[in-house]
C-alpha positions in Angstrom: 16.7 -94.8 59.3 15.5 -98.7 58.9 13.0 -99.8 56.6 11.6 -102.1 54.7 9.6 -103.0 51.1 7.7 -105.5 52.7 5.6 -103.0 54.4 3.9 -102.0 51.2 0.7 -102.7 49.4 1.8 -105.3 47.0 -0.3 -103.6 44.5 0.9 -99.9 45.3 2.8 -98.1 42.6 3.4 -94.8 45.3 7.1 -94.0 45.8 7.9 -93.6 50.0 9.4 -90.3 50.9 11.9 -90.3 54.1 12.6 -87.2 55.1 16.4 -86.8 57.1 17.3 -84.0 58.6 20.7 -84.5 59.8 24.0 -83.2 57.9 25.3 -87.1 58.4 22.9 -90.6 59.0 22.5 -93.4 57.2 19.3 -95.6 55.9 18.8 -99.2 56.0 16.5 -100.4 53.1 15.7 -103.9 53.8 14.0 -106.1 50.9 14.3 -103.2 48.7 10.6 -102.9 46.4 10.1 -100.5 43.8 11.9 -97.3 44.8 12.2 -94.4 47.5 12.6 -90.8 46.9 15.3 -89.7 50.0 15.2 -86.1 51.2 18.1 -84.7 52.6 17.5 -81.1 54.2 19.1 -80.0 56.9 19.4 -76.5 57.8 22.2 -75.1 55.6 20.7 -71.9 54.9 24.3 -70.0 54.8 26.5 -73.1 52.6 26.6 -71.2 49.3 27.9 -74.8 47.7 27.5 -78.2 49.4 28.9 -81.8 48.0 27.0 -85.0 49.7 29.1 -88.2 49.4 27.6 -91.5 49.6 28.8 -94.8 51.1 26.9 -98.1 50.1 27.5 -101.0 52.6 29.8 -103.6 52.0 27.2 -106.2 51.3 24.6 -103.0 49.2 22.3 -105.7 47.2 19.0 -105.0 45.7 18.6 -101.7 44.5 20.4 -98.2 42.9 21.3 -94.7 44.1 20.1 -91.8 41.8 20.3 -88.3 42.5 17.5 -85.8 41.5 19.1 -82.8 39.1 17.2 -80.5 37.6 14.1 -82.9 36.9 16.3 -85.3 36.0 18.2 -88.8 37.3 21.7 -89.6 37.6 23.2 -92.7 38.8 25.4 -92.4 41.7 25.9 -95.7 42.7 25.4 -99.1 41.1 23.8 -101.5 42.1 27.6 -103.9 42.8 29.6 -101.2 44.0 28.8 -102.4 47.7 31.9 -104.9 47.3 34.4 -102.2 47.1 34.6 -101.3 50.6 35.9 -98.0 50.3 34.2 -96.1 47.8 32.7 -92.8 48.0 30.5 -91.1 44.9 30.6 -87.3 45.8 28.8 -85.1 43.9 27.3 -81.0 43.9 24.0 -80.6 44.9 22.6 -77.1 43.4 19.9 -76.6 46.6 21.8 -77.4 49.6 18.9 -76.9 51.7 17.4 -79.6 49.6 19.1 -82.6 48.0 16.7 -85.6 46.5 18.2 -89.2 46.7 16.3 -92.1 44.4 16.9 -95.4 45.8 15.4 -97.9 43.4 15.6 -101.2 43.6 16.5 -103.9 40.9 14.0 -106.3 39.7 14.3 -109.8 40.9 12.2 -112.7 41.1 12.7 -114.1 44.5 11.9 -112.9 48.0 15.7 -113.6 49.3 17.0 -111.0 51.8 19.0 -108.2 50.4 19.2 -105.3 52.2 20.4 -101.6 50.6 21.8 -99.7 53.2 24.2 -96.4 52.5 25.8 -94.0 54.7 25.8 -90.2 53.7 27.3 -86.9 54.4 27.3 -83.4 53.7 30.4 -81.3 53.1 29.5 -77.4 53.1 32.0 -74.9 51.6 34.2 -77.8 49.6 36.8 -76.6 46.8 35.4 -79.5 45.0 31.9 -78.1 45.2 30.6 -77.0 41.6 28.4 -78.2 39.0 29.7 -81.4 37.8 29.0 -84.5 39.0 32.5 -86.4 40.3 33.3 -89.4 41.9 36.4 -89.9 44.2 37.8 -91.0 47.3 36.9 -88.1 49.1 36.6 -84.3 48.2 38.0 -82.7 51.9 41.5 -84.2 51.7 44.0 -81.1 50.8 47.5 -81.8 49.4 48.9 -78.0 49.9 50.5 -77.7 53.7 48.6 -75.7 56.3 49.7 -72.3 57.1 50.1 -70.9 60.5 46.3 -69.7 60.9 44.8 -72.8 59.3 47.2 -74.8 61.6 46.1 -73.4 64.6 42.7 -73.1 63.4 43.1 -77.7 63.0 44.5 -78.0 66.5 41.0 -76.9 67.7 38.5 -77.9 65.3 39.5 -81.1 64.0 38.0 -84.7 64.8 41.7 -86.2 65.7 44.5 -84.4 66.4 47.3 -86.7 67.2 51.5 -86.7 67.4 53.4 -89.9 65.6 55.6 -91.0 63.0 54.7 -92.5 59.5 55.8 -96.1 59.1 54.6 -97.0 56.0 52.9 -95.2 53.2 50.7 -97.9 50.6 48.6 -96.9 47.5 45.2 -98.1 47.0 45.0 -97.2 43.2 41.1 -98.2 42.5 39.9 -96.3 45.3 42.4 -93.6 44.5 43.6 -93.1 48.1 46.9 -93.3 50.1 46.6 -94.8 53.3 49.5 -93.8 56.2 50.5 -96.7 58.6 51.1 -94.8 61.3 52.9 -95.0 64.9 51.8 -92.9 67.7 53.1 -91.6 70.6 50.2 -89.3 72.0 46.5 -89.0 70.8 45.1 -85.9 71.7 41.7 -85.7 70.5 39.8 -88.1 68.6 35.9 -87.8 67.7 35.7 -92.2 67.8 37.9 -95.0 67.8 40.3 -95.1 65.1 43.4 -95.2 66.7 43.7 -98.0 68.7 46.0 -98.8 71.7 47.8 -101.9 72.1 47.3 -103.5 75.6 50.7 -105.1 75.3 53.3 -102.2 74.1 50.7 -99.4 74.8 51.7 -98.0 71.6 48.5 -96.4 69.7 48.0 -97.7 66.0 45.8 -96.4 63.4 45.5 -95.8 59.5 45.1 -92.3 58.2 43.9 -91.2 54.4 44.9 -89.1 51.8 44.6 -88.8 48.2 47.3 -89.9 46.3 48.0 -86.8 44.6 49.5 -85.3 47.8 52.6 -88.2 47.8 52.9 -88.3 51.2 56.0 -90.4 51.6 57.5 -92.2 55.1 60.2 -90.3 56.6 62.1 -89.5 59.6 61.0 -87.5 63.0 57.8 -86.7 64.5 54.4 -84.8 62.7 51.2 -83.6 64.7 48.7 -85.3 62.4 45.3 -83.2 62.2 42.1 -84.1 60.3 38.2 -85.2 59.7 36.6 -88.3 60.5 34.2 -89.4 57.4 32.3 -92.7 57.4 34.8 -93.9 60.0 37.8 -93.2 58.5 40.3 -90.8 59.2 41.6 -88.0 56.7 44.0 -86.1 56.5 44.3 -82.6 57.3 47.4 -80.5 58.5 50.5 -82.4 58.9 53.3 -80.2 60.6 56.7 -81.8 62.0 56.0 -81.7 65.8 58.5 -79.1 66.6 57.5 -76.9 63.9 54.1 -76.3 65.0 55.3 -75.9 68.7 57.2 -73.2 67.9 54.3 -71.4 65.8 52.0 -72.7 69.1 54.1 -71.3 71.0 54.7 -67.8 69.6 50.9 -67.4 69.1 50.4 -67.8 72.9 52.9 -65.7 73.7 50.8 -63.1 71.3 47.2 -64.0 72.7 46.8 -65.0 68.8 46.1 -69.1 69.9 42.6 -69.9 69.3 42.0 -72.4 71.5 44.2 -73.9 74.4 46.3 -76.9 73.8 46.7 -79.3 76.5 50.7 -80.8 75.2 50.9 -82.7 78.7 
């Protein structure tokens, strides 16, 4: 959704509703001018809890993000926090059908271009979804391992699902995320382009997330890797050595119990 404050009356006071209806979009506020009053409502009738995270650009000038709570404001992001390029405010919305953004933008003298763009998502059914505002790196990523059902359950639901080795493990301690250097032999499903294959060794490359928390650590053999993509990143779902979750594939096919087919070739 593009915009821009130079397409209002110069006397106007009126605050510009933009209504999005989609659970994941972004908005482009170019020349930010007084404020905007974003209304996120897609149809999640049945989410009894949902958590919307917000990404500001890496060059967010111009303006502030507040979120509408109980008849009140509260500042979500700042208007600097564009030059960390990994940070994610999450926080509980108490209507998920309806969730109010306040876009404001910050009083300056000149007409220089500055542009306010964010990218947002919403998470339905989150453990981290309550009452509390929170910010963090990201509220889906899970440190406990998957058991067989959830397993199998990742194998045919998840945005990547992908067989490799860790090489490296690096903390990121003011974004508070781990990020997994990882080598891979086989990408089976990806929703975009993260992992990337090399033309010359035709190996595919890619970084995964996690929270730190979870202290995933580099080590010997071979993992499926399973997970969500969120503002083009990858995170980190299931984990399972490789021959571990054949043999629980494996013995749930035998059963009819798989809930999807899994193309291994």
């Amino acid at each position: 959704c593009p915009g821009s404050g130079l397409s209002w009356e110069p006397r106007s006071r009126a605050v510009e509703q933009v209504h999005l209806r989609c659970t994941e979009g972004s908005l482009e506020w170019m020349y930010p001018a007084r404020a905007l009053r974003v209304i996120l409502e897609p149809n999640l009738s049945s989410a009894q809890h949902t958590t919307v995270c917000i990404k500001p650009a890496s060059d967010f000038q111009g303006a502030s993000i507040y979120v509408e709570c109980a008849g009140q404001l509260h500042l979500v992001v700042r208007k600097a926090e564009g030059a960390r390029p990994h940070h994610v405010s999450c926080f509980s919305a108490h209507t998920p059908q309806r969730v109010a953004l306040f876009p404001q933008a910050s009083p300056q003298r000149d007409i220089s271009r500055r542009t306010a763009s964010f990218q947002y998502e919403l998470l339905s059914n989150q453990s981290a979804a309550g009452h509390n505002f929170r910010k963090m790196a990201l509220v889906e990523a899970t440190c406990r391992p998957c058991d067989n059902v959830e397993l199998l359950m990742a194998i045919c639901s998840s945005d990547f699902v992908v067989k490799g080795a860790i090489r490296n493990v690096s903390l990121d301690s003011e974004n508070h995320m781990s990020q997994l250097d990882v080598s891979l032999q086989k990408v089976y499903r990806q929703k975009n382009s993260i992992f990337q294959q090399d033309e010359a060794s035709g190996e595919w490359r890619g970084p995964i997330r996690t929270l730190p928390q979870c202290k995933v650590k580099k080590g010997g053999g071979d993992f499926l890797f399973a997970g969500n993509e969120h503002f083009g990143e990858a995170w980190l779902g299931c984990a399972p050595r490789f021959k571990d979750f054949m043999f629980v594939y494996w013995a749930a096919r035998e059963r009819g119990a798989n809930p999807c087919e899994f193309q291994l070739n």
